[in-house]
C-alpha positions in Angstrom: 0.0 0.0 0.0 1.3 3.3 -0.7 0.9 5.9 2.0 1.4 9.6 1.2 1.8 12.5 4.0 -1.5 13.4 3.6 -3.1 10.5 4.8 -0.5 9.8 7.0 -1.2 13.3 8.5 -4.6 12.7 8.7 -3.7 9.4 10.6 -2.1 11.4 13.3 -4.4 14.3 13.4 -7.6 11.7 14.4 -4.7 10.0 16.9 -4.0 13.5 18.6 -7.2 15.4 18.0 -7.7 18.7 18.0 -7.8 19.8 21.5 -4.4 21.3 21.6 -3.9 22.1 17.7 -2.4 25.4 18.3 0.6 23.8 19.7 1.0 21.6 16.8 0.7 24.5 14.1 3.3 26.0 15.6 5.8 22.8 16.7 8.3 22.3 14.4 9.7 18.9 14.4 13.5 18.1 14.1 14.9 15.0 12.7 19.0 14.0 12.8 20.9 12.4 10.1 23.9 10.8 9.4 25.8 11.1 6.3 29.0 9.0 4.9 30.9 11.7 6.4 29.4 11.1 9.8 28.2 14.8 9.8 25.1 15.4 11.3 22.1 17.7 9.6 18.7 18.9 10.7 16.0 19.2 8.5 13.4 21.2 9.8 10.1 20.1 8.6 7.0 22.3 8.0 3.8 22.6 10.0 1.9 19.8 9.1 -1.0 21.3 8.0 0.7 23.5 5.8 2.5 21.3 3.7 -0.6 18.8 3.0 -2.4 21.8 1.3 0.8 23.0 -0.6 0.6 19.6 -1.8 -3.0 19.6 -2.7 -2.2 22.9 -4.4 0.2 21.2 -6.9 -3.2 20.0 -8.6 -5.4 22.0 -10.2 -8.1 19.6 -11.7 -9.2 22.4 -14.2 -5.4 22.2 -15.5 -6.0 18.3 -16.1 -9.6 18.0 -17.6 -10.0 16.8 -21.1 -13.5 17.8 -22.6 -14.2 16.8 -25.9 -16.4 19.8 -26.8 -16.1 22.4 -24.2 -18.8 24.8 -23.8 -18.2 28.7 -23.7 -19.0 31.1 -20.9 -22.3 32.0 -23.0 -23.5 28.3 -24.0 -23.3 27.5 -20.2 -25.2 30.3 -19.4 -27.7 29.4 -21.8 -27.6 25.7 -20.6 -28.0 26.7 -17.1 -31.5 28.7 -17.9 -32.7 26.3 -19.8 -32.1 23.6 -17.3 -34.1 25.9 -14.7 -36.7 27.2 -17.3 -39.8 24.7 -17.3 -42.9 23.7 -16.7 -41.5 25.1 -13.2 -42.1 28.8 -14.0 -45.5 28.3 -15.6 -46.4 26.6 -11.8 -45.2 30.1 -10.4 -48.7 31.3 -9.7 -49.7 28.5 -8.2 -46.9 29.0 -5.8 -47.6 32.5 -5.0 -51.6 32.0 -4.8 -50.3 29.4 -1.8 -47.6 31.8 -0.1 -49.8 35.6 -0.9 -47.7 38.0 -3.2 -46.1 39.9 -0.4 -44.5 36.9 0.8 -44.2 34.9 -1.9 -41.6 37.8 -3.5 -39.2 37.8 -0.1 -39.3 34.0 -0.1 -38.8 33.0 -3.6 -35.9 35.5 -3.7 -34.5 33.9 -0.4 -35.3 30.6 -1.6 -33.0 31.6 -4.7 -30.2 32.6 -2.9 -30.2 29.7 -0.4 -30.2 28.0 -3.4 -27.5 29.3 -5.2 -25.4 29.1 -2.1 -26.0 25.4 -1.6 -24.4 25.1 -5.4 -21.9 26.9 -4.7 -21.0 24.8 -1.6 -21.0 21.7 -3.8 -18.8 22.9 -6.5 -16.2 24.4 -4.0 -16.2 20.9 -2.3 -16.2 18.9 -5.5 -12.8 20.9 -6.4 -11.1 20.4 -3.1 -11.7 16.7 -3.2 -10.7 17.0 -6.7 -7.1 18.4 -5.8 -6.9 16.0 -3.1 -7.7 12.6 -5.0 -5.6 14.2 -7.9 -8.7 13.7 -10.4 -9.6 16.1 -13.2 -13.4 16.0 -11.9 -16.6 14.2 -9.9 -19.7 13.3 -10.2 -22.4 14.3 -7.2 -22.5 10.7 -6.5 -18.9 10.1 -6.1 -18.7 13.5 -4.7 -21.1 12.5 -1.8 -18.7 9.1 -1.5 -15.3 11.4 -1.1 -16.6 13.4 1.4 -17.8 11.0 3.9 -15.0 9.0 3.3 -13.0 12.2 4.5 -16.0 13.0 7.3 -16.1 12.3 11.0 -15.2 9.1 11.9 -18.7 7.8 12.5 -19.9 8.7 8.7 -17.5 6.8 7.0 -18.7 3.4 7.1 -21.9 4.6 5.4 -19.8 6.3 2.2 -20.1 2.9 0.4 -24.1 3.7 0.1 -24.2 6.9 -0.7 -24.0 7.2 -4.2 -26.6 5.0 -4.6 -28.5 6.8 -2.2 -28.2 10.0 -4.1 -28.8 8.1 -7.6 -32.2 6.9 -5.7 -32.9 10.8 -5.1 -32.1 11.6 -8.8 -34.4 8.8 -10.5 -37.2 9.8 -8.3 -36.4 13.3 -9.4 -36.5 12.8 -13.3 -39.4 10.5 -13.0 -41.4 12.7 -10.6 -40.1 15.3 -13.3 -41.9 13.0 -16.2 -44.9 12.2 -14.5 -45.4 16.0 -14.4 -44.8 16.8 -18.3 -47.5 13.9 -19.1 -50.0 15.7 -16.8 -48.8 18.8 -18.2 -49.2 17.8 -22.4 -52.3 16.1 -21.3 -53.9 19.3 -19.7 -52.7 22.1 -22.2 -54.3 19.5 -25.0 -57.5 19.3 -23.4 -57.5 23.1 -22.8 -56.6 23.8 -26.5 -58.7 20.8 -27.8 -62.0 21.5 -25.9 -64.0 22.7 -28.7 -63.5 20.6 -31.0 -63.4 17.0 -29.2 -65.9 15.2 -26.7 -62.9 14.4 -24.9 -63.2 15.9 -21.4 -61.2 13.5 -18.8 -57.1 14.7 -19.3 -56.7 10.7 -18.2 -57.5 9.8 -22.0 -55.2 12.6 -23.7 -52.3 10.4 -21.3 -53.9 7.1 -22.9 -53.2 8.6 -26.3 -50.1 9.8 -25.2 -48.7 6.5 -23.9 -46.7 4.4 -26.9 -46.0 8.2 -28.8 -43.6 8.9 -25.1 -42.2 4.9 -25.1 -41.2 5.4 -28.9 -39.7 8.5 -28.4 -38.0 7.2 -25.0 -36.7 4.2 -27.3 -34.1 6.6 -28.6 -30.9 5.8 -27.0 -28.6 8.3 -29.4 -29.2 11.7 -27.9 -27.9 13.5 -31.3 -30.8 12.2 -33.1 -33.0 14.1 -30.9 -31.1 17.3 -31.1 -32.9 19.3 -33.9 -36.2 18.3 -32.1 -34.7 19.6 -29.1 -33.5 23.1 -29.9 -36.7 23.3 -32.0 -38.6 22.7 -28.7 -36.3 25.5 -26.7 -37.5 28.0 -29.9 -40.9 27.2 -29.3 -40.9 27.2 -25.5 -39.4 31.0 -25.7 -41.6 31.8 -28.1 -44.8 31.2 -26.3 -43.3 32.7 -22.9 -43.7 35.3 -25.1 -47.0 35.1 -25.8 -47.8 34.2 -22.2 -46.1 37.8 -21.1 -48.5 39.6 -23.3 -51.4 38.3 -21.8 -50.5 39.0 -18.5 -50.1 42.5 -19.6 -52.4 43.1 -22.4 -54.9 44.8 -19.3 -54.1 46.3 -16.3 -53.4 44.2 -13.2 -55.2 44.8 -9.6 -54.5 43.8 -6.7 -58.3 43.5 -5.6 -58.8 40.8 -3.9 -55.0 39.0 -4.0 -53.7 38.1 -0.8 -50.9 39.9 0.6 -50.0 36.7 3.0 -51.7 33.6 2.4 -52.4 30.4 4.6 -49.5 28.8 6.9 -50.6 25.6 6.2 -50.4 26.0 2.2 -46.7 27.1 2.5 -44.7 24.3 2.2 -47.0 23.7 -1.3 -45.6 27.4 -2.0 -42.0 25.7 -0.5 -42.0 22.3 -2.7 -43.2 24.6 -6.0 -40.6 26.5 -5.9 -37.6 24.3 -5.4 -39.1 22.7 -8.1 -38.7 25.6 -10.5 -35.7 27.0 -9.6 -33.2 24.3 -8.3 -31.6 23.0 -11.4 -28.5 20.8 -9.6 -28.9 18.0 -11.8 -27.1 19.8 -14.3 -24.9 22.6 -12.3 -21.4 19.9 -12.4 -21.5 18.4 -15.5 -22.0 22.4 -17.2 -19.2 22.8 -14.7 -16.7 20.0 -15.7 -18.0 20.9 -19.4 -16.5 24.4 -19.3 -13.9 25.6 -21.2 -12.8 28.2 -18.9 -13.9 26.5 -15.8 -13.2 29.2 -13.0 -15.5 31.4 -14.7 -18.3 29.0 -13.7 -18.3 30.9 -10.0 -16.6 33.8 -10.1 -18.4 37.2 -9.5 -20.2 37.7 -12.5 -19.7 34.1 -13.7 -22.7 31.7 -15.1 -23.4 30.4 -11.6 -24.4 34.4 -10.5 -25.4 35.5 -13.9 -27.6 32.8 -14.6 -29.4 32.3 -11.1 -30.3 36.3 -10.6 -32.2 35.7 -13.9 -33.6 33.3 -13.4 -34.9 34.2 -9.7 -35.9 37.7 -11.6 -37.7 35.6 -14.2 -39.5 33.5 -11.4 -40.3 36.4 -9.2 -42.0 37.9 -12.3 -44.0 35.2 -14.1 -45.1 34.0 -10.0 -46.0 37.7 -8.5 -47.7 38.7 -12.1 -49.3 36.0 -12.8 -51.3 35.6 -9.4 -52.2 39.2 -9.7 -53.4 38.6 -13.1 -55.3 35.1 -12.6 -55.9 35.3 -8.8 -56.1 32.3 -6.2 -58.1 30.0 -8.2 -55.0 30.2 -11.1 -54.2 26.8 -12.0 -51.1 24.6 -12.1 -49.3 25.6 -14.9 -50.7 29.4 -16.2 -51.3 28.1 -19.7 -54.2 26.4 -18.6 -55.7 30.3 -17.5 -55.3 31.7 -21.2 -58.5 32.0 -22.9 -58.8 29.1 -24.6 -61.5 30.9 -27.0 -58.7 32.6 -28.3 -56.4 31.3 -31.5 -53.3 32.4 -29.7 -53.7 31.1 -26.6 -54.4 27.5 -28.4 -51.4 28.0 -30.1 -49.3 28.2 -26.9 -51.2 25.5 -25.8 -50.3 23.1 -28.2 -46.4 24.4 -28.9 -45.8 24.1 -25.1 -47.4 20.8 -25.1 -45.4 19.4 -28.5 -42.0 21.2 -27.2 -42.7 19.6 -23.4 -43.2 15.8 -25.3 -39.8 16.3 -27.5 -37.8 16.7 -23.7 -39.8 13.9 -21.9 -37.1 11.9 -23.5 -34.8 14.2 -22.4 -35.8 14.0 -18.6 -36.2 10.5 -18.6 -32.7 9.5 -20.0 -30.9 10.6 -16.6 -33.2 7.6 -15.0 -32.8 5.2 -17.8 -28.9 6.1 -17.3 -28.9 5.2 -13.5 -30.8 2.5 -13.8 -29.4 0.2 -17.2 -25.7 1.4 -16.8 -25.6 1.6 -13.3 -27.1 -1.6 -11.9 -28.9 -3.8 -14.5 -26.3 -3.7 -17.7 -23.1 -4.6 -15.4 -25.0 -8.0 -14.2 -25.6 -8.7 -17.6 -22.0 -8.8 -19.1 -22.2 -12.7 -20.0 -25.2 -12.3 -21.7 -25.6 -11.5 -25.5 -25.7 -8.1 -27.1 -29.3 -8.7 -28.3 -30.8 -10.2 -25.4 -28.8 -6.4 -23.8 -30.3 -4.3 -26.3 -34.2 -6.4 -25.7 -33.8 -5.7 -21.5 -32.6 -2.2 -22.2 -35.8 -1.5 -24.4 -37.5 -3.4 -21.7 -36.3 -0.9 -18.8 -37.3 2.2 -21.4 -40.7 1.2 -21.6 -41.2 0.2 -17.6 -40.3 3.6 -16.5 -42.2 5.4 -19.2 -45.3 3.1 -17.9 -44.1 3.8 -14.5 -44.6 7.6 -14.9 -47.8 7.0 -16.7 -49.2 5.4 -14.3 -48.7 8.0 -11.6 -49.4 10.9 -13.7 -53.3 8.5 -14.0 -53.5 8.3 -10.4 -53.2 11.9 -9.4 -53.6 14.0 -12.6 -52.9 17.5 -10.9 -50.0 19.1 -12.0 -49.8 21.4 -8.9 -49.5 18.5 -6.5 -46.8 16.7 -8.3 -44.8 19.7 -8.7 -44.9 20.7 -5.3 -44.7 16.8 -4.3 -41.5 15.9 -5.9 -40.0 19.8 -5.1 -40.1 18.8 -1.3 -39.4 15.0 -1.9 -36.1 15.4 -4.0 -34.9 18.8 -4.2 -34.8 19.9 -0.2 -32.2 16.3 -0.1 -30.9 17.0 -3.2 -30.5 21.1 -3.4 -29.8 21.7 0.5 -29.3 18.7 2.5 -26.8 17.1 0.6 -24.1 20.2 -0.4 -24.5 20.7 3.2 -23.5 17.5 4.3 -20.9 17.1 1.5 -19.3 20.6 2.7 -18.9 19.5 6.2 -17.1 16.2 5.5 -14.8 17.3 2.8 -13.5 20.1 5.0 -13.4 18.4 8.3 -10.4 17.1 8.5 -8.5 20.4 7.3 -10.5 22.9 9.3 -8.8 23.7 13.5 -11.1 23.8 15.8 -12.9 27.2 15.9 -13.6 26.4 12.1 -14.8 23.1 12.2 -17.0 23.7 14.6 -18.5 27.4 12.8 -18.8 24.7 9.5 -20.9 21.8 11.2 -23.5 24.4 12.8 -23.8 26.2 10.3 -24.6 22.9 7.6 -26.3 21.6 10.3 -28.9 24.2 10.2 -28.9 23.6 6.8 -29.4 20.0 6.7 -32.5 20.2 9.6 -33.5 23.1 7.1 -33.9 20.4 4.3 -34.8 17.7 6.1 -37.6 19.8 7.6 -39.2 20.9 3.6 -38.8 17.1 2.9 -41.0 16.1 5.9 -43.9 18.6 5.8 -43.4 19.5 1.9 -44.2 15.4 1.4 -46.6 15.3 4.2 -48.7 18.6 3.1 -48.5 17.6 -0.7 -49.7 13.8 0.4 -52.5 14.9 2.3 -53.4 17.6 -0.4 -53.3 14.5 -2.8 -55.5 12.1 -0.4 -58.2 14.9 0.3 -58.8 15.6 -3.7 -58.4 11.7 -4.1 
């Protein structure tokens, strides 16, 4: 086994603890030795501490990453917007009818920043591991492993499971995320449809819906779906457009809006908009896809950039949109434009075709985690057909999987703010948190390490808390309309 300092620091740093850390900072330790001429030397050694991060510092994982096609400053930006800009924003409303406008503007804005902090966290821990492990780059997953292998003692044996735990939490994510673009097509069809079909369940518009999402989810070469998918971000601008103009096309009142709505709705408002505006599946690979990397959170890089427009954009279409639809708007806006109208069919039907092109989209992270995680490695002695026949078989399970759900509770409101609280409060707060205190713990003295666990602690109770009464409040919403 090789041994470097480092770890054999670390070794005697858990041995001695921290009690008396000062003195060791400061101690400098003196070694004899003999050469052939029997003349002795001292070699002074630095502080400890000081020369493991030197070390560390002789890495820099941006320095060793090899990206095929590395992104610009202004395609990540873009990537980044997109990747927040959904069917989340057109549940804004919603999430302000629940919260009142007053405080639905100071808590989406917090909610933002808490947000963007808890990214933050996770990149700067993803890039100290990196320096340490000497690798050009992490996943979360193996992030999450890293740092509790690093962590307080009693963490580490549970390292082993965490990426799987945070796959688990990323599959139920993208699923939860398809279940609500099938409810989604399915109620902007009916909307747009209603006049000309007798077709008034949105349950049936899913039926029809069902093998057109497996055949598109039986694509398994992204690039072929690349036109459809940039013609789908056209189309989704397009009608945000259109959905601007008829929020403004008559003056908005504020008779009869709620400055502070109901305590008990506010984890709905809570679970909506983590939802919307969390986008950390896709924050480290735009990250370890950068060509200039360090511009990815500097102080007008695309972490800071893209997240204050996108919390302006949120704030708007949420805080406008209640005050133009009231408390009875529905879960996505584009079910409030007047269907009467050509235009607002139009919007209707793009956002529904463009939101069916990136089901697939959504759905390949869980068909990733799933076939070439844990069910193609078991199959390794087995043919390439019989592969390619249980990989279609896994594509079609989870698309019926989603289906099945978005059947059983057809409201796009409650799934949103279901799988917001479910997966994003573990995902978005609870885990950088978590990540940040174990990847730092054993460099931090004292004073620091302590500051660092209560402050993530407060973060992790924080997002343990919106997972337990975000889920709770959403289920029992979902029970008492059920």
């Amino acid at each position: 086994m090789d041994l470097d300092f480092e770890w054999i620091f670390f070794c005697l740093q858990d041995t001695v603890g921290t009690k008396d850390q000062s003195k060791y900072d400061n101690n400098v330790t003196k070694y004899s030795m003999k050469d052939g001429s029997n003349n002795f030397h001292v070699v002074e050694l630095e502080d400890k501490r000081k020369f493991a991060k030197d070390s560390e510092e002789d890495y820099d994982p941006y320095a060793h990453r090899e990206v095929q096609h590395p992104t610009t400053f202004t395609e990540t930006l873009f990537h980044l917007m997109k990747g927040s800009l959904g069917t989340g924003i057109l549940a804004m409303p919603n999430a302000f009818a629940n919260s009142g406008y007053a405080v639905g503007f100071v808590a989406t804005i917090i909610i933002g920043l808490l947000c963007t902090y808890c990214i933050r966290v996770l990149i700067q821990s993803e890039y100290e591991l990196c320096k340490r492990r000497k690798s050009p780059s992490m996943t979360y997953p193996s992030t999450m492993e890293a740092a509790l292998e690093e962590g307080p003692t009693f963490l580490r044996p549970v390292a082993k499971y965490c990426p799987h735990i945070v796959n688990l939490f990323l599959m139920v994510y993208q699923l939860g995320t398809c279940c609500v673009y099938t409810v989604f097509i399915a109620e902007n069809l009916q909307k747009a449809l209603y006049d000309y079909t007798a077709i008034e369940d949105k349950r049936v518009y899913m039926l029809i819906l069902l093998l057109p999402l497996i055949l598109i989810n039986w694509v398994r070469n992204l690039k072929l779906l690349a036109p459809l998918s940039t013609l789908a971000n056209g189309i989704t601008f397009v009608a945000f457009g259109f959905i601007i103009y008829y929020i403004f096309r008559t003056p908005i009142s504020l008779e009869g809006k709620e400055v502070v709505g109901e305590i008990r709705n506010f984890p709905l408002f809570l679970g909506t908009v983590l939802f919307a505006l969390e986008a950390i599946g896709v924050i480290m690979p735009l990250e370890n896809e950068m060509k200039k990397p360090k511009k990815f959170m500097s102080t007008f890089g695309v972490l800071h950039l893209g997240m204050a427009l996108n919390i302006v954009l949120y704030v708007g279409m949420g805080l406008f949109g209640y005050l133009r639809f009231g408390k009875h708007v529905s879960g996505t806006i584009t079910a409030d434009l007047p269907h009467e109208e050509l235009g607002a069919r139009i919007v209707q039907i793009s956002l529904a075709v463009a939101i069916f092109i990136s089901h697939s989209l959504q759905c390949y992270v869980a068909i990733d985690i799933s076939w070439n995680h844990y069910v193609q490695p078991k199959m390794k002695q087995t043919s390439a057909k019989t592969q390619i026949f249980w990989e279609y078989a896994i594509r079609t399970f989870l698309v019926i999987i989603t289906f099945l759900l978005a059947v059983s509770v057809p409201e796009l409101e409650l799934f949103i703010s279901l799988f917001g609280a479910l997966c994003l409060s573990m995902l978005g707060i609870t885990f950088p948190a978590l990540i940040q205190t174990c990847a730092f713990w054993k460099v931090k003295a004292s004073r620091e390490r302590f500051y660092l666990a209560t402050k993530n602690t407060a973060l992790i109770l924080f997002g343990i808390l919106g997972l337990v009464v975000g889920t709770t409040t959403s289920m029992q919403k979902i029970l008492e309309k059920f």
